[in-house]
C-alpha positions in Angstrom: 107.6 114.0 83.3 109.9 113.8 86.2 110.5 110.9 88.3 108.5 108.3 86.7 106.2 105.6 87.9 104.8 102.1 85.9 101.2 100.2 86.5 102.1 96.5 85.5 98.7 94.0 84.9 97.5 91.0 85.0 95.1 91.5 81.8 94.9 94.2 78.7 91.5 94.7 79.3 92.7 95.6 83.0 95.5 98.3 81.2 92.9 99.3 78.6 90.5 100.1 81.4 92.9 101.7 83.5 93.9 104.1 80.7 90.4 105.2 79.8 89.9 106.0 83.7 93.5 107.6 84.0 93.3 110.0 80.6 89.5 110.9 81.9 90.9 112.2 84.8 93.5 114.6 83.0 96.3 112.1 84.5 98.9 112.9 81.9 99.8 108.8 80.8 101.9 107.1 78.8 100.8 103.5 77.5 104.6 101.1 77.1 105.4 98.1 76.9 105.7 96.5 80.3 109.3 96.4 81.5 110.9 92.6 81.5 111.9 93.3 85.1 108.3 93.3 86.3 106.6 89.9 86.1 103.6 90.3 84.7 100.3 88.7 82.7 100.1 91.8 80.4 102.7 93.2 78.0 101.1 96.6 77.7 102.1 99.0 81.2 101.2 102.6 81.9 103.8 105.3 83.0 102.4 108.3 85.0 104.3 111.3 86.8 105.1 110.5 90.2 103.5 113.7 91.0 100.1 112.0 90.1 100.5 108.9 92.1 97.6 110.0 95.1 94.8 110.7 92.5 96.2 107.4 90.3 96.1 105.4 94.0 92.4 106.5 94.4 91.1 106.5 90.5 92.4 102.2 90.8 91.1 101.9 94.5 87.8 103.2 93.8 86.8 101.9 90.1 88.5 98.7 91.2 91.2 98.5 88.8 92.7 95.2 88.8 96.6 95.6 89.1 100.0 93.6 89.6 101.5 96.7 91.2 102.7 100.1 90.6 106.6 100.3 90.4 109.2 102.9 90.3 112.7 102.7 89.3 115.3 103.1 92.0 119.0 101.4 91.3 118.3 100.7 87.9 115.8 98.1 89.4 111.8 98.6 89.6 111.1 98.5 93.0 107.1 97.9 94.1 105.2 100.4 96.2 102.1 99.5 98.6 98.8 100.1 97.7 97.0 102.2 100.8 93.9 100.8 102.1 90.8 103.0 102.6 
């Protein structure tokens, strides 16, 4: 993996969800522990390729995945990214 992107949460169960979806898509993931930059209810984050971030964008939009953002590093400091509406 390249440049590298983070999905904070608000709830494991939210993460743990997210992860099943993500890995049944073939979205190559890795599940960490959530960076102590990003304020967030759940300790548990998932890194993904930026590559990957349309079909992650769509798989959270459409099965409704509840997140506190998706983040990428710039800086040395995790910067948030908007979430596009459809």
């Amino acid at each position: 993996m390249e440049s590298l992107m983070v999905i904070a949460f608000d709830s494991t169960q939210q993460a743990l969800r997210a992860e099943m979806l993500l890995e049944y898509a073939d979205i190559e993931i890795d599940i960490r522990p959530t960076p102590k930059e990003i304020t967030a209810g759940c300790a548990l984050s998932i890194e993904f390729d930026a590559a990957e971030l349309e079909r992650v964008q769509n798989i959270i939009r459409t099965e409704q995945v509840e997140i506190r953002g998706i983040y990428f590093q710039k800086n040395g400091k995790y910067v948030t990214i908007d979430m596009p509406e459809r």
